[in-house]
C-alpha positions as CSV (number, residue, x, y, z in Angstrom):
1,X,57.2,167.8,-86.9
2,X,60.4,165.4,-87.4
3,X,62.8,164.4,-90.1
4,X,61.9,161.6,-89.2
5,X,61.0,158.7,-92.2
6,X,56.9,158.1,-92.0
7,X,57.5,155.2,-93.9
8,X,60.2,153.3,-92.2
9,X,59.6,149.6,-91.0
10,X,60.1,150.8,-87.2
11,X,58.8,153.6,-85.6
12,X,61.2,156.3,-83.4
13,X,60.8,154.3,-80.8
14,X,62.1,151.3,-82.6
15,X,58.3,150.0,-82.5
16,X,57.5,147.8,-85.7
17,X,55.0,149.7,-88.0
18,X,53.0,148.0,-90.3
19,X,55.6,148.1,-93.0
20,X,57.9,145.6,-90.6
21,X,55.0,142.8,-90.9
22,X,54.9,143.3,-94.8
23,X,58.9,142.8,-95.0
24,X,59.0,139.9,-92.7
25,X,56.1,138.6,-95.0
26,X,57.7,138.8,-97.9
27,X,61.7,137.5,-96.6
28,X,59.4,134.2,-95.3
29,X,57.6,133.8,-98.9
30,X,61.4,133.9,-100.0
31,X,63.1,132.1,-97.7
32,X,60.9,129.2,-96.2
33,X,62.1,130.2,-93.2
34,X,59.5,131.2,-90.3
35,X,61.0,134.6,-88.5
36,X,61.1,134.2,-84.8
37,X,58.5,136.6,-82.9
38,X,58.8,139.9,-83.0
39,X,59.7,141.0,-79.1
40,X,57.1,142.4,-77.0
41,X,57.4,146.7,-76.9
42,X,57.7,148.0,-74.1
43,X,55.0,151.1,-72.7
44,X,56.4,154.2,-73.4
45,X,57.9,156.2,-70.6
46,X,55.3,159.1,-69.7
47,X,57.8,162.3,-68.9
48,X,56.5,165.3,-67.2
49,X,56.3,168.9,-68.7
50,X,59.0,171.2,-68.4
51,X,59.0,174.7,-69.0
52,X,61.4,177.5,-69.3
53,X,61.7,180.2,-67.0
54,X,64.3,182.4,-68.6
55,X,65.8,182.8,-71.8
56,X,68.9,184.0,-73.4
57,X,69.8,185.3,-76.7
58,X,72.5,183.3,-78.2
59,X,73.9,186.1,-80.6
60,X,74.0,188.4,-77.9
61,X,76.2,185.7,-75.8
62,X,78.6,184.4,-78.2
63,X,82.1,185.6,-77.8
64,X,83.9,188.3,-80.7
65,X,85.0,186.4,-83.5
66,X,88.6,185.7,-84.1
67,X,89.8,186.7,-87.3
68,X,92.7,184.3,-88.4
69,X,95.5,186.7,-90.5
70,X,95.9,185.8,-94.1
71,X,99.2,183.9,-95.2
């Protein structure tokens, strides 16, 4: 799960989704003008999995407060 917008014109990966071909649709009905191609994607980069061999509280490694004095 994201935040990501499921209905944005590009994808994460700044892919065009089907809502970027309905936009430039509608900006050439308006305009006259034929948009240039859209640029060719490129693959996406396969990563290898990484896993964790330790772990660490972070409450239990965070400094003492500082309490700032009234004025």
């Amino acid at each position: 799960m994201t935040s990501y917008d499921y209905d944005a014109p590009l994808d994460e990966s700044g892919r065009p989704a089907a809502k970027f071909a309905l936009f430039r649709d509608v900006i050439a009905k308006n305009t006259g003008i034929t948009p240039p191609p859209i640029p060719a994607v490129d693959p996406a980069v396969a990563v290898a999995p990484a896993g964790f061999r330790q772990a660490a509280s972070l409450w239990q490694n965070l400094p003492e407060p500082v309490r700032q004095s009234s004025r």
